[in-house]
C-alpha angles and dihedrals in degrees: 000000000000118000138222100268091210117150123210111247110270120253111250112269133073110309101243118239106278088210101082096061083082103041108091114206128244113291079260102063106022087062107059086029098062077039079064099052099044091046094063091036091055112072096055085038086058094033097055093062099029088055096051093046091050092052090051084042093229113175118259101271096056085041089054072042091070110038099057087046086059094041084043096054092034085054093054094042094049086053093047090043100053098029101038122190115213107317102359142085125028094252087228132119096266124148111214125209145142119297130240091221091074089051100094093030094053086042091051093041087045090055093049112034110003144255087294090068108048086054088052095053078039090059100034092047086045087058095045075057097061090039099059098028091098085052084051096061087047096056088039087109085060097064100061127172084280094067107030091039086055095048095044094056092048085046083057110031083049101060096046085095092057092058090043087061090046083071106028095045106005111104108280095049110155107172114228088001093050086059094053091054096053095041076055098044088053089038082070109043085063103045090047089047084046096035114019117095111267097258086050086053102066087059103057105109076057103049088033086061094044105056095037085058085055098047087055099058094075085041095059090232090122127093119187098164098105089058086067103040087051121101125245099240138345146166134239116248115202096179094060087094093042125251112317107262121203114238117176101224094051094047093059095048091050084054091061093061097035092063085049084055095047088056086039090056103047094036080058091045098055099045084053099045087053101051095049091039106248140056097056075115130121087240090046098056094039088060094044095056091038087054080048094054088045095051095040085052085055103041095057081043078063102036105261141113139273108288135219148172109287103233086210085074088061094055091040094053082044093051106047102031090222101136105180118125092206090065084066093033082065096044094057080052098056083047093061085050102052089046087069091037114058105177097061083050080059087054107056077035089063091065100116112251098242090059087054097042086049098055092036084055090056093044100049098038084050079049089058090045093054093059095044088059088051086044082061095067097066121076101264085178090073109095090215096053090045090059098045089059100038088055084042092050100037102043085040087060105053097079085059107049090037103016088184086052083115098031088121102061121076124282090257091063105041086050084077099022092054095067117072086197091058089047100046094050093049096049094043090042094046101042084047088055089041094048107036102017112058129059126234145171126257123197099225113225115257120237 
C-alpha cells in the first residue's frame, strides 16, 4: 500500500548534515557514548516492571523475571528501531522501552485475570500496530508542528516529576544531602557542556554521572550491595507466567495504550528526525510505528510489556549532538546483554538516585524544549492555533499536577484520562482537525 510521503514543517533553524546519522564514531568514542545512552534509559526500563510485579505483589525472583525480560525485549527493539531491516525500523538514533502508560492497565488486567493476560492484549495490540501503521503516514500532514510540538513538551515537562522522585524516593535518597547531590549532578552537566572541549562535551550527562556516583560514596548516599547479591548470569524465562492467553476486556484496554504510544512514538520520531536532519518523513514514520508493533509483538511472546520510543533518547541526541544511529544500535546490544548478566544490570542499578534524577531532569526538560522549538514552527498568531496549544497544554497537564483529578470517573476512562501525553495529543490533534480540516460557512458581514 504506498503512503503519503508528506514531511512535518522544519523547526526553524539550519537543517543538520544527514549524513552523519550513518557514520558510527571511533570505538572510543562509540563505547562510553552508547554507556551513556543505556544509563539514562535504565532506570524507566527497571521501574516499569518493578512497578507492575510490586502491585501484584509477585516474590523477588519473578519480579528479576521480569525485568530482564523488559531490558531483553528494549534491547532488540533498539537494535530493530535504529538499524532497520526492509521495512522495519526508522534507521534513526531512538532508545526503546516499555512504556508507563501500561503501568495501571496491566496492574488492573493482572488483578483480574493474570500475567498471562496482560502478554496476550501486549501481543494482539502489537499486531493492530503493524496493521494501521501504513493509515498513520497518510494522515502524517495532519499532525504539524502544532500538534506534535505540542505532544512532545507535555512528553518532557510530564516526566520531570518522575525524575524528581528519582532523587527525593529512588535508593540513595539523602534528604537534604540527596538534593545537593542532584543540584550538583545537574551543576555539571552544565560546566562540562560550557567549559569542556568540544569532543568532552558530548559526554556530560556521563561525566556528570560519574562523578556525582563518586561524590556520593563519602555522603553515604551509595549503595553497592546489590552488585554483590547479583548472579553472575541468567536467562529470561517467558513461560514462567504460563503461555499468553487472549481475554477481550484486557485487549481492549491494551489498545488503548497502544494508540497513546502510537502518538508517543511519532511525536518521538519527528522531533529526532529533525534534530539529526532526516526521518521527519511519512515512510519514516511508517516504518517506525510498524518496528514498534514488531517489537511489542515480541515483547507479550517474552513476557514483557508494550513497548515505545523513550523520549530520553530525544533530550540526549539533542544534548550531545552525536547523531549516529549506531551509537544507540550498540546500546540495544549492551541491553541484551545485561538482561543474561545480572549482576552488571546491579551495577548500572547501583547509580544514586539523585544523580539519576539530576540527569533525567536535564533530558527530559531538553525533551520539552525540544518540542517547544518544534511548537515554534507553527503561526501562533493565529487565534485559532493559540488556543489549540494553550487547551492541549493545559488539559494534558492536569494528570500531572492532581494526578486523582479524574479519580471519580470509571477505569476505562481513567486508562486515557490518566496520561497527560494521551490528552494532550487528542485535544491538539482534534482542535487542529477542527480548526484547519473541515469547511464551513462563514456569513459574511454586510456592509
Amino acid at each position: 500500500m504506498a503512503v503519503a510521503t508528506h514531511a512535518v514543517a522544519p523547526a526553524p533553524g539550519p537543517r543538520p548534515d544527514p549524513d552523519l546519522v550513518d557514520a558510527p564514531p571511533p570505538l572510543r568514542r562509540l563505547v562510553p557514548l552508547s554507556l551513556q545512552h543505556l544509563l539514562v534509559a535504565y532506570a524507566g526500563m527497571a521501574t516499569m516492571p518493578l512497578l507492575v510485579g510490586t502491585a501484584l505483589q509477585l516474590p523477588e525472583d519473578r519480579i528479576r523475571l521480569l525485568i530482564s525480560a523488559n531490558l531483553l525485549v528494549s534491547g532488540l527493539a533498539t537494535l530493530l528501531q535504529s538499524l532497520g531491516v526492509k521495512w522495519l525500523g526508522a534507521r534513526l538514533p531512538l532508545v526503546m522501552g516499555s512504556t508507563f502508560t501500561a503501568i495501571t492497565p496491566a496492574v488492573l488486567i493482572g488483578k483480574e485475570h493474570g500475567l498471562a493476560a496482560v502478554f496476550g492484549a501486549t501481543m494482539v495490540s502489537g499486531l493492530v500496530t503493524v496493521a494501521v501503521a501504513p493509515w498513520f503516514g497518510r494522515w502524517l500532514h495532519l499532525f504539524p508542528p502544532l500538534v506534535t510540538g505540542t505532544v512532545i513538551a507535555v512528553i518532557g515537562f510530564s516526566l520531570v516529576p518522575s525524575a524528581a522522585g528519582l532523587v527525593t524516593g529512588g535508593h540513595g535518597a539523602g534528604g537534604g544531602r540527596g538534593l545537593a547531590l542532584a543540584a550538583l549532578t545537574v551543576l555539571l552537566v552544565v560546566v562540562v557542556e560550557r567549559c569542556a572541549p568540544p569532543a568532552l562535551a558530548r559526554f556530560s550527562v556521563l561525566v556528570a554521572m560519574a562523578a556525582g556516583t563518586v561524590i556520593a560514596v563519602p555522603l553515604g548516599l551509595f549503595d553497592g550491595s546489590g552488585v554483590a547479591d547479583a548472579g553472575a548470569v541468567t536467562a529470561p524465562d517467558p513461560t514462567a507466567f504460563g503461555a499468553p492467553v487472549f481475554v477481550v476486556p484486557a485487549i481492549a484496554a491494551m489498545l488503548v495504550v497502544q494508540l497513546v504510544n502510537m502518538v508517543e512514538s511519532v511525536g518521538d520520531t519527528l522531533a529526532v528526525g529533525q534534530i539529526v536532519g532526516r526521518g521527519d518523513d511519512a515512510p519514516t514514520v511508517v516504518r517506525a510505528l510498524r518496528a514498534d508493533g514488531v517489537a511489542t509483538v515480541l515483547s507479550g511472546a517474552l513476557a514483557s510489556f508494550p513497548v515505545v520510543t523513550f523520549g530520553q533518547s530525544v533530550g540526549l541526541v539533542s544534548v550531545t549532538r552525536v547523531r549516529s544511529r549506531h551509537v544507540v544500535a550498540l546500546s540495544g546490544a549492551l541491553m541484551v546483554v545485561l538482561a543474561f548478566v545480572p549482576v552488571l544490570g546491579a551495577a548500572v542499578a547501583a547509580v544514586p538516585g539523585p544523580v539519576l534524577g539530576g540527569v533525567s531532569l536535564v533530558m527530559f526538560g531538553m525533551v520539552g524544549a525540544v518540542g517547544l522549538r518544534i511548537l515554534a514552527g507553527a503561526d501562533l498568531t493565529d487565534s485559532r492555533n493559540l488556543l489549540t496549544a494553550a487547551l492541549a497544554f493545559g488539559l494534558g497537564m492536569i494528570p500531572v499536577g492532581a494526578p486523582d483529578f479524574y479519580a471519580p470517573l470509571p477505569s476505562y476512562a481513567r486508562t486515557v484520562l490518566d496520561s497527560g501525553i494521551a490528552v494532550t495529543g487528542i485535544v491538539a490533534f482534534s482542535l487542529n482537525l477542527l480548526f484547519h480540516h473541515t469547511s464551513r460557512r462563514r456569513k459574511e458581514p454586510t456592509p
